[in-house]
C-alpha positions as CSV (number, residue, x, y, z in Angstrom):
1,X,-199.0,-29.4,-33.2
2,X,-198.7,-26.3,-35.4
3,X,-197.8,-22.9,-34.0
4,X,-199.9,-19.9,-35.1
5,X,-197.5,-17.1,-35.7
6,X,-198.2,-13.4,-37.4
7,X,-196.5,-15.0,-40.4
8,X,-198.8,-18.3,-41.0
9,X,-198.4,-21.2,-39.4
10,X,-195.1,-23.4,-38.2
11,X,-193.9,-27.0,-36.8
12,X,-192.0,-28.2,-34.1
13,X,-189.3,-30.7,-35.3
14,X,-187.7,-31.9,-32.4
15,X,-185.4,-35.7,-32.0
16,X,-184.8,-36.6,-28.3
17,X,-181.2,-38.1,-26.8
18,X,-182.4,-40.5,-23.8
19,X,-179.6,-41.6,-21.6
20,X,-180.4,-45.1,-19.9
21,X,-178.1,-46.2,-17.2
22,X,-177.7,-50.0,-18.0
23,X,-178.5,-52.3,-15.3
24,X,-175.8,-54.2,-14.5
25,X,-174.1,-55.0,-10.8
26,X,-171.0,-53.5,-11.8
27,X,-170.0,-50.2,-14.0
28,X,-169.1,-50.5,-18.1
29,X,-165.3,-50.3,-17.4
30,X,-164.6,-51.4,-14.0
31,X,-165.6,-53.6,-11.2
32,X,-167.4,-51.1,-8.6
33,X,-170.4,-51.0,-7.5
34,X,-173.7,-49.4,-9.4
35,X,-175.9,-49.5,-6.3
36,X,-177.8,-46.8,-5.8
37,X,-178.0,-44.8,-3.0
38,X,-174.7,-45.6,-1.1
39,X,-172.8,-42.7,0.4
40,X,-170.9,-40.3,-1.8
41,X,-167.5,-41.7,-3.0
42,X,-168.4,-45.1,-2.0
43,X,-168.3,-47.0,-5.4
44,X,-165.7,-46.0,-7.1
45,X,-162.6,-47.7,-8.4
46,X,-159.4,-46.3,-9.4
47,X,-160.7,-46.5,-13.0
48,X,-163.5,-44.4,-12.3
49,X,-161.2,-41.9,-10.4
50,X,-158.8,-41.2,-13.4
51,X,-155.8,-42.7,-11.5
52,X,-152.4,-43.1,-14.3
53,X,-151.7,-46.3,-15.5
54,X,-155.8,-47.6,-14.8
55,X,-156.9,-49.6,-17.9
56,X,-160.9,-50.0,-18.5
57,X,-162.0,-53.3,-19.0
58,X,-165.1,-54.1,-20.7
59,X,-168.6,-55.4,-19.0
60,X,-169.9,-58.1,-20.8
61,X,-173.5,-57.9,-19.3
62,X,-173.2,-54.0,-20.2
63,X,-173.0,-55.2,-24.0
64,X,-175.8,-58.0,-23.3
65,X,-177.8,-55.7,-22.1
66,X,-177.3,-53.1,-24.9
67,X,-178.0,-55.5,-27.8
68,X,-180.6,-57.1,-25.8
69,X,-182.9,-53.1,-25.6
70,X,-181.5,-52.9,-29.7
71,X,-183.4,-55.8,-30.5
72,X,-186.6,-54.8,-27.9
73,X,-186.4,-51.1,-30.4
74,X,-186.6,-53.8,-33.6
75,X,-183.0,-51.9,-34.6
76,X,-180.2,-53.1,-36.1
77,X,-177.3,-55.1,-34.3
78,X,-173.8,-53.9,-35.9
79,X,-171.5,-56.8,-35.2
80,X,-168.8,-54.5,-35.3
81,X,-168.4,-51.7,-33.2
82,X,-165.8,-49.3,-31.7
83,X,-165.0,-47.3,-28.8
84,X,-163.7,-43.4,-28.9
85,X,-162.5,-40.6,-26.7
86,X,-164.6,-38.0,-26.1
87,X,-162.4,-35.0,-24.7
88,X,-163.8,-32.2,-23.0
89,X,-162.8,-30.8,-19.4
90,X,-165.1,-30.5,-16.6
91,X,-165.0,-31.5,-12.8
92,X,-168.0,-34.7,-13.1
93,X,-165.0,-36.2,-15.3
94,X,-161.7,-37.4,-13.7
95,X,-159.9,-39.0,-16.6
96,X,-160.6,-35.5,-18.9
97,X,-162.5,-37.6,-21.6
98,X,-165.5,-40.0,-22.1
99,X,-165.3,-43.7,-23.3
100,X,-168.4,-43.7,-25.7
101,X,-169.0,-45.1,-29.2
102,X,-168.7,-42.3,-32.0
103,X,-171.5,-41.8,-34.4
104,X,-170.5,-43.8,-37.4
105,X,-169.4,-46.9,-35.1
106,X,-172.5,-48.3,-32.7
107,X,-173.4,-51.2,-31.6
108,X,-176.5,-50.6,-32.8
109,X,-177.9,-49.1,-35.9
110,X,-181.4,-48.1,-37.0
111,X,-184.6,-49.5,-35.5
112,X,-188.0,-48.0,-34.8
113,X,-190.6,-47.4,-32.2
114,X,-194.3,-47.2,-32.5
115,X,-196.3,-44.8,-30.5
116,X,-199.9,-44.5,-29.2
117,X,-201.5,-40.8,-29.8
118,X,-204.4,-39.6,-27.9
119,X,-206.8,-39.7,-30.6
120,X,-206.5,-43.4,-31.1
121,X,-203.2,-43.5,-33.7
122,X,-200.0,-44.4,-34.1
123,X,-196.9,-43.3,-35.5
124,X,-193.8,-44.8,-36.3
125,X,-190.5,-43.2,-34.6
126,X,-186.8,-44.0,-36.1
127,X,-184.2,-44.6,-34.3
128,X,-181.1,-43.6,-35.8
129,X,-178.5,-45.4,-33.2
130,X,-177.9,-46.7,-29.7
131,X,-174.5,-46.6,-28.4
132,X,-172.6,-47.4,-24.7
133,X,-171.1,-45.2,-22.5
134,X,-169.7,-43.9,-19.4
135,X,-171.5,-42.0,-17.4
136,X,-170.0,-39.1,-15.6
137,X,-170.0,-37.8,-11.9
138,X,-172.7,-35.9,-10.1
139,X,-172.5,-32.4,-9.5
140,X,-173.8,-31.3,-6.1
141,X,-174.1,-27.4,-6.6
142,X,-176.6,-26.8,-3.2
143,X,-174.3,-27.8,-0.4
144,X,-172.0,-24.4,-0.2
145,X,-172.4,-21.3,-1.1
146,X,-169.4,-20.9,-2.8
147,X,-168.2,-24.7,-3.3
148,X,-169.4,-27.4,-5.4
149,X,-169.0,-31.2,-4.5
150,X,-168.7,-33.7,-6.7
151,X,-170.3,-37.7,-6.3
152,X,-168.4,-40.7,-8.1
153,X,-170.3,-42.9,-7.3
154,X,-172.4,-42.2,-10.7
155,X,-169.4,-42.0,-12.9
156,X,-168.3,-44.9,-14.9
157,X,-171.7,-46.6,-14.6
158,X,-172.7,-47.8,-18.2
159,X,-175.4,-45.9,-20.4
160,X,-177.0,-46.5,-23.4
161,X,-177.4,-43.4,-25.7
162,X,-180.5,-43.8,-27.6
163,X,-180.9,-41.5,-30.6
164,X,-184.0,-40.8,-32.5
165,X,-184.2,-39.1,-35.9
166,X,-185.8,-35.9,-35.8
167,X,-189.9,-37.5,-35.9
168,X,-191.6,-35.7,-33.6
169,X,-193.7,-32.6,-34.2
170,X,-195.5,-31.9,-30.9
171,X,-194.8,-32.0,-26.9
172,X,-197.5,-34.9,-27.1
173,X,-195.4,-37.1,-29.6
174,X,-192.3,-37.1,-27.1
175,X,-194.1,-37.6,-24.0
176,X,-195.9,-40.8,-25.6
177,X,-192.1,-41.9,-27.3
178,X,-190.6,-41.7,-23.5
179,X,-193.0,-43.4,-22.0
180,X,-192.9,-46.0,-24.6
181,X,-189.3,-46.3,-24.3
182,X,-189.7,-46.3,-20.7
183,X,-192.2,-49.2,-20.9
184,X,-189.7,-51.7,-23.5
185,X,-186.5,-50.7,-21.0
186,X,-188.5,-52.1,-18.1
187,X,-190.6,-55.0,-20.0
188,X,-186.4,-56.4,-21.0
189,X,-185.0,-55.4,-17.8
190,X,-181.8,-53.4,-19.6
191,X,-183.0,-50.1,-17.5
192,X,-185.2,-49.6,-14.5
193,X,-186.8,-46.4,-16.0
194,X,-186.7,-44.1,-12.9
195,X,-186.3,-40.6,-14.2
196,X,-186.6,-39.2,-11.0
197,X,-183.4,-41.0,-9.7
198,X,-181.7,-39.9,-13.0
199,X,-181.4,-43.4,-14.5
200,X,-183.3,-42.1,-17.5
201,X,-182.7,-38.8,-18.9
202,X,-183.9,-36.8,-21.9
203,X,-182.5,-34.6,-23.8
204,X,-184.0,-32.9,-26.4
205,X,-183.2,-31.0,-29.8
206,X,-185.8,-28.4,-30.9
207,X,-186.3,-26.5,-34.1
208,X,-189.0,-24.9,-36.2
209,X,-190.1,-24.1,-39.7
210,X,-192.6,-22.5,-41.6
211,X,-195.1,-25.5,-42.4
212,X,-193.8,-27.3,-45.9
213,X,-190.5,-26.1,-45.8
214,X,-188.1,-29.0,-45.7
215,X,-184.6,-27.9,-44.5
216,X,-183.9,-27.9,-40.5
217,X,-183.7,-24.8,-38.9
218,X,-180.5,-24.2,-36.5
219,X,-181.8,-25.6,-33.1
220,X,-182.0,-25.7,-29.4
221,X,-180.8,-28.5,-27.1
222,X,-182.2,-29.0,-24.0
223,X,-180.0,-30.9,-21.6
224,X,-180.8,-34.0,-19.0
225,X,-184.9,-33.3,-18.4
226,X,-185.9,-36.0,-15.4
227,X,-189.1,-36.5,-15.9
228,X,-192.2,-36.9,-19.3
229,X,-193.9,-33.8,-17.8
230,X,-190.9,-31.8,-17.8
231,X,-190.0,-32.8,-21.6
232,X,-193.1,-31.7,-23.1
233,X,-193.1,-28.5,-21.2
234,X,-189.7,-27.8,-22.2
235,X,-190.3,-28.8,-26.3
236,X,-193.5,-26.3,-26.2
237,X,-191.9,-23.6,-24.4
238,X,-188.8,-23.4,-26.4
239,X,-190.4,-23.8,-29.6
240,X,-192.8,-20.7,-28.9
241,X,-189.8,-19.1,-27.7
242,X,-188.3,-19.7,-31.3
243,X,-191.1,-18.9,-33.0
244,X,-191.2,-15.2,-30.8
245,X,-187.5,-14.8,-32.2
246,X,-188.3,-15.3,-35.9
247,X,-191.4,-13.6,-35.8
248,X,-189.4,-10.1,-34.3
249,X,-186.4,-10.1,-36.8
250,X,-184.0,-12.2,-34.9
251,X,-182.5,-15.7,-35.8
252,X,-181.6,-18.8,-34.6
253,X,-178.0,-20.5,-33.6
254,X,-177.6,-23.6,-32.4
255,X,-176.9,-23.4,-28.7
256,X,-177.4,-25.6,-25.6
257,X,-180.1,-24.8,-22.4
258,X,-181.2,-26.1,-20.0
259,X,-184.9,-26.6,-18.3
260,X,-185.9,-24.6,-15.0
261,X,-189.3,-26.7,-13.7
262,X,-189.8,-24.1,-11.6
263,X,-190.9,-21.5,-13.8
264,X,-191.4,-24.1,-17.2
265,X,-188.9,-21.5,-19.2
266,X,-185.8,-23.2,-21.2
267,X,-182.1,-20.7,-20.4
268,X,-179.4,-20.5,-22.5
269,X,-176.6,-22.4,-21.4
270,X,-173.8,-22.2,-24.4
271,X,-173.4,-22.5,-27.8
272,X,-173.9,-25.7,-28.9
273,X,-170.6,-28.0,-29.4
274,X,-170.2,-29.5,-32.7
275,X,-168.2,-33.1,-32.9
276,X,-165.1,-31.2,-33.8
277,X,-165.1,-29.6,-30.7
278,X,-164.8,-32.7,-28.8
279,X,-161.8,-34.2,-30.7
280,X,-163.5,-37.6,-30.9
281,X,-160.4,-40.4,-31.9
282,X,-160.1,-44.3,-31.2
283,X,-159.8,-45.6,-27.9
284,X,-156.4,-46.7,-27.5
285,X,-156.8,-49.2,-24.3
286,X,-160.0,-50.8,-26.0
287,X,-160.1,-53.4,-28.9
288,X,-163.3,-53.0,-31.4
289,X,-166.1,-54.8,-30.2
290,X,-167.1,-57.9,-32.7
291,X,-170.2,-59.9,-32.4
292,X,-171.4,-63.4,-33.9
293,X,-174.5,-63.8,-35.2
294,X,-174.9,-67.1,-32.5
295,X,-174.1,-64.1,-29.5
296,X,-177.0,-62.4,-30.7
297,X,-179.3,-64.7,-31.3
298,X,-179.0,-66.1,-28.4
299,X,-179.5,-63.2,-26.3
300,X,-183.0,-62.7,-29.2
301,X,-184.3,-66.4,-27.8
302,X,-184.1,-64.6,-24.1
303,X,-186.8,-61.7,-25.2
304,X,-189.6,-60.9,-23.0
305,X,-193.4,-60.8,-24.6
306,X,-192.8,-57.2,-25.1
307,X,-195.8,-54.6,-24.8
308,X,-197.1,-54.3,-28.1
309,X,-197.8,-57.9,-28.4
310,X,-198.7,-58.3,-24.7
311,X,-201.5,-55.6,-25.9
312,X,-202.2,-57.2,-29.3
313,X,-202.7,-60.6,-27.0
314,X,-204.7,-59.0,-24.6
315,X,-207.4,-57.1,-27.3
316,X,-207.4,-60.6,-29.4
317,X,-208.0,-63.0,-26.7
318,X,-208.6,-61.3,-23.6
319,X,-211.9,-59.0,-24.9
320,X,-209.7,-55.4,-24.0
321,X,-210.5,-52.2,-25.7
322,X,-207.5,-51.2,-27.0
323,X,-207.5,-47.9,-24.3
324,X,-207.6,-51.1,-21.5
325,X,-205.0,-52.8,-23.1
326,X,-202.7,-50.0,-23.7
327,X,-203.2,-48.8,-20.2
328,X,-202.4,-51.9,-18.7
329,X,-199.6,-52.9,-20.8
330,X,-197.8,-50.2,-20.0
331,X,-196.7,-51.5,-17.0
332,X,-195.1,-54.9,-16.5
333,X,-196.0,-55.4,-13.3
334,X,-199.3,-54.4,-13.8
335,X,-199.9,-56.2,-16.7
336,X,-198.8,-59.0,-15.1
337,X,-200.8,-58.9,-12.2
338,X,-203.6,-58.2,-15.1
339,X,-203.1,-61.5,-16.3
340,X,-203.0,-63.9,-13.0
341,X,-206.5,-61.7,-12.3
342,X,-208.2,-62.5,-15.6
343,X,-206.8,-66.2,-15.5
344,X,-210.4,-68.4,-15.3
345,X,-212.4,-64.5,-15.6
346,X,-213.7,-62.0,-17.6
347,X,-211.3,-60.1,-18.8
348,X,-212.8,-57.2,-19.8
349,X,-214.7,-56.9,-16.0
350,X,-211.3,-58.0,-14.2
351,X,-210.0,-54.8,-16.3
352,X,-212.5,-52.7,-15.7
353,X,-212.2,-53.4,-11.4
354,X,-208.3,-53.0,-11.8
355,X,-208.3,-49.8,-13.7
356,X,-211.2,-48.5,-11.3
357,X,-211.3,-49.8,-7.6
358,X,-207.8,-51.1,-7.9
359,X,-206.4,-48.2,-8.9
360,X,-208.0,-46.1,-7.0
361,X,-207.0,-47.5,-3.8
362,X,-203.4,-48.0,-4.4
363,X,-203.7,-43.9,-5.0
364,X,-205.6,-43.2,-1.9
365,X,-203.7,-45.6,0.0
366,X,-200.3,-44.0,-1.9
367,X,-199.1,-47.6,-2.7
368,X,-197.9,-49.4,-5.6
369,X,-198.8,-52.4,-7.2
370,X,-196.0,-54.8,-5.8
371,X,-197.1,-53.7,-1.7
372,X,-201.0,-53.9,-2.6
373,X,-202.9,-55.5,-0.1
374,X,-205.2,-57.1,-2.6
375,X,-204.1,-59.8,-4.2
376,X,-204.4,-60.9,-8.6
377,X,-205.6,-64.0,-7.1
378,X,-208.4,-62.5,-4.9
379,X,-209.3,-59.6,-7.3
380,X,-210.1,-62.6,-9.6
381,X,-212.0,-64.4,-7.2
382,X,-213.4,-61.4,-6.3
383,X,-214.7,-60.9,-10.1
384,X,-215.8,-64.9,-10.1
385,X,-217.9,-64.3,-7.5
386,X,-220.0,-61.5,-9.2
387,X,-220.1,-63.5,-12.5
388,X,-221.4,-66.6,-10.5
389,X,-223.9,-64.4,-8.8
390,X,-222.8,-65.4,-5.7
391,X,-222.6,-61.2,-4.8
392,X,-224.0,-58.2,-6.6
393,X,-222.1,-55.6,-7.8
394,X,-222.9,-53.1,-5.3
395,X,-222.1,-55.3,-2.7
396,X,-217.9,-56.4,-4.1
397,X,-217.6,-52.8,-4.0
398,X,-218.4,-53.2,0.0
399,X,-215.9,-56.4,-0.2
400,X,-213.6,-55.0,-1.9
401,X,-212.9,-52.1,0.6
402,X,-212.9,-54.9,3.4
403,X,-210.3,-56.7,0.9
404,X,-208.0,-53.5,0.6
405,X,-208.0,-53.5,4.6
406,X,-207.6,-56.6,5.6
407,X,-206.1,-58.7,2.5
408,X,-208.7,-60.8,3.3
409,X,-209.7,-64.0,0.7
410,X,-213.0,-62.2,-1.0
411,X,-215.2,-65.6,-0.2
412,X,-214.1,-65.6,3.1
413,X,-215.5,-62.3,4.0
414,X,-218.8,-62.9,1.8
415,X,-219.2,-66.5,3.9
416,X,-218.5,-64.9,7.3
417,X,-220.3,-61.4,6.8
418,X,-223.7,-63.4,5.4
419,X,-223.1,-61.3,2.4
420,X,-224.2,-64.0,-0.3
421,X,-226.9,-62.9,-3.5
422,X,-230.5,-63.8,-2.4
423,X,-231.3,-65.8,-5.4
424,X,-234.7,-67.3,-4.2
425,X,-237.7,-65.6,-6.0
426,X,-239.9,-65.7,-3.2
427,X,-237.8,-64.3,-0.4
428,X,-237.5,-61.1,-3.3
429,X,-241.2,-61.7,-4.5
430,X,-242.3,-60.4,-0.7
431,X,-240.0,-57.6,-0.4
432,X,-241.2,-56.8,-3.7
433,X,-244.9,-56.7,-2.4
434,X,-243.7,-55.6,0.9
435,X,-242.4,-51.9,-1.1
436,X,-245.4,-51.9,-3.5
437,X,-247.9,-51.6,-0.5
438,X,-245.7,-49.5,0.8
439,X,-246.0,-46.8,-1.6
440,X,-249.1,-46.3,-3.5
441,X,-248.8,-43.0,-4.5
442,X,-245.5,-44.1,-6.5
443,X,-247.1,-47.2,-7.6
444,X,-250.0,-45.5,-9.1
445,X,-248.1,-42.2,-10.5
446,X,-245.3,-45.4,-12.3
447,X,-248.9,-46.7,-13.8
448,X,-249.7,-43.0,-15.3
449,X,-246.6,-43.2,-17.0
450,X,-243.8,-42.2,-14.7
451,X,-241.7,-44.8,-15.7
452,X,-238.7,-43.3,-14.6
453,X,-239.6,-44.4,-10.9
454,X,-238.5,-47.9,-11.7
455,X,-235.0,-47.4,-10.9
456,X,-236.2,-46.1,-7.4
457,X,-238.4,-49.2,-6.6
458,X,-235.0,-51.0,-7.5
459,X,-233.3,-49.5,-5.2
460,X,-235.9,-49.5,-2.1
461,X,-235.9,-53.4,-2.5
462,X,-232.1,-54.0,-2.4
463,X,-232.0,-51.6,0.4
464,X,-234.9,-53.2,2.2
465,X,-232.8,-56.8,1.6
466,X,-229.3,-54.5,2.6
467,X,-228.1,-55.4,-0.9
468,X,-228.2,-58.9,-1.4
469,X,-231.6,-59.7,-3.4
470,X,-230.1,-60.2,-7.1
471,X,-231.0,-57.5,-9.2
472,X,-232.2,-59.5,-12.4
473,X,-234.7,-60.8,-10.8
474,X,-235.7,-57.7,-8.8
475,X,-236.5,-56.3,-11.8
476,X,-238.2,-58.9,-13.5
477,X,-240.3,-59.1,-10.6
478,X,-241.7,-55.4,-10.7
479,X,-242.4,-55.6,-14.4
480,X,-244.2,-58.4,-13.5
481,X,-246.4,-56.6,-10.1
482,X,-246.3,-52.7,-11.6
């Protein structure tokens, strides 16, 4: 995306910071709870609460977990690792500092990510580092007038920071890397993706440059943006903001904002920190973390088929379109239910009822795929019984909305609703004649070359046999008597 300014044109360089809360039953450094949901204050320990004398102890499926989404983002694992104080003062922070991983000391290194564009490309996204955190508290600014409150619960749960270089060069880039990143936290089960809940959260740094200039530009951060909509907005807004500034005289410093969805305008929050500010030193009460190479590939032998290959798999041997397979694969759980579908099918048609019917009746209906009343299993039968003309097309759509009702076994309702394909010629072959006599005037205008009226002799016949005569052979059959 290039930005048209009085000067010539510009680009957007932007690199996102996504925060993933681990999933894991009990927080990075302690042994409360993570659920989510409880009632404020609930989970929290006397770690989490900043109490003298409370050492953190170290979650072992926290560093599972964080190795295992390095290896899902094709990174490097750093067998060696540290942890460091992070030091600022705020109320969402008891202990007055934050047990992360400094910049030169990760768990893991550099990996990459490839996108999906619009126009049918891809694009390769680095990843510079992941490292493992603690989250903070929750703020809770709209309960008072004049007070806020603040929520444990949150703080202390673990987080993976992921950090990308800066790749991207349009809102559309970043919305396509988040949703990727979304997909490969889910597919591994290291994060359950839900932005909305605050489980995944973006922030993202924004410059721009006159197009073939190399050096960065000073740049804007935009802070915790819940949701891929919201992100997009915010990287288009702030870098035609930016581009207003240059463009009048002014310049740039690097400062921090935040994004109001209300009206889709970024607002300067601060100036942005640096990593002196913070007074970053070694974690006293923590030893270095050190890996062996057995640890991690042990925890590589436990992968998932992630979604890249699940979509290579499904294009190769499945007969998907690439758009099919990338839809589909986005999702595990539809992907999944994809597959049990398409087992003994077509895949191609099984795709084409899931991402069409299916889909359309789980929005209607406002459900997802897990509480859908139609089954994998009986979408597939469903499918088998148009491919072994047993029904016609027209009519599965009528079964199908019977199916979506009732969760009804597809040949069950066929066999109890008479609904079968009239396959024999000479039940259709009198229908057929029974619509030709019917209609002379159409007959005879189809004969002086309106040939166009097929189609509607087609559809008086099915609608004279409600549907069921099979449509090859209605056709054959007026070639044959037109």
């Amino acid at each position: 995306m290039l930005l048209e300014g009085k000067t010539g044109k510009w680009e957007i360089v932007c690199g996102l910071e996504i925060h993933c809360q681990i999933l894991s039953k009990s927080k990075i450094f302690s042994s409360a709870s993570t659920h989510y949901g409880s009632d404020a204050n609930q989970n929290v320990s006397f770690v989490d609460a900043g109490m003298p004398g409370m050492l953190p102890t170290l979650n072992e499926e926290c560093v599972k977990q964080a190795v295992k989404t390095g290896l899902g983002l094709r990174a490097q694992i750093n067998k060696y690792s540290e942890f460091s104080r992070k030091n600022y003062f705020y109320a969402d922070l008891p202990q007055g500092y934050q047990i992360t991983q400094f910049e030169t000391h990760p768990i893991v290194g550099e990996g990459v990510v490839t996108i999906d564009l619009d126009d049918g490309t891809t694009k390769d996204i680095r990843i510079d580092r992941l490292h493992i955190e603690q989250d903070a508290a929750k703020s809770i600014h709209d309960m008072s007038p004049t007070k806020s409150f603040i929520d444990l619960n949150r703080c202390g749960i673990g987080l993976m920071e992921i950090v990308t270089k800066p790749d991207f060069r349009s809102p559309e880039e970043a919305g396509a890397f988040l949703k990727k990143l979304r997909s490969i936290v889910r597919y591994l089960g290291t994060c359950d993706g839900n932005m909305n809940e605050g489980s995944m959260r973006c922030d993202a740094s924004i410059s721009i440059r006159p197009v073939g200039e190399k050096e960065l530009r000073p740049r804007a951060e935009i802070k915790n943006v819940n949701s891929v909509k919201f992100a997009m907005q915010a990287i288009e807004f702030e870098a035609k903001r930016q581009l207003e500034l240059y463009e009048s005289g002014g310049t740039m410093e690097q400062e921090t904002c935040k994004f109001d969805a209300t009206t889709g305008t970024t607002k300067f929050m601060r100036k942005k920190e640096f990593a002196d500010d913070y007074r970053y030193f070694p974690e006293p009460d923590l030893p270095p973390l050190v890996l062996t190479d057995e640890y991690i590939e042990n925890i590589r032998k436990e992968l998932p088929e992630l979604p890249d290959a699940k979509k290579a798999r499904f294009v190769e041997n499945m007969g998907l379109t690439k758009y099919d397979a990338t839809i589909i694969c986005e999702n595990k759980e539809v992907a999944d239910f994809f597959e049990k579908a398409a087992a003994g099918h077509d895949g191609k048609k099984v795709a084409n009822w899931l991402m069409g019917d299916f889909f359309a009746m789980l929005n209607r209906k406002n459900l997802t795929i897990e509480n859908s009343p139609v089954s994998a299993e009986n979408l597939g039968k469903l499918v088998g019984l148009i491919e072994n003309n047993t029904i016609s097309g027209k009519v599965a759509k009528d079964v199908f909305e019977i199916m979506s009702e009732t969760g009804e076994d597809p040949e069950k309702i066929v066999e109890e609703k008479g609904l079968k394909q009239v396959t024999d010629s000479s039940a259709i072959e009198a229908i057929v004649d029974q619509v030709i006599a019917a209609n002379p005037d159409n007959v005879a205008a189809f004969r002086n070359g309106k040939t166009n009226l097929k189609g509607w002799f087609v559809g008086q016949v099915l609608k004279e046999s409600k549907g069921k005569a099979n449509p090859q052979m209605v056709n054959e059959l007026l070639d044959k008597k037109l």
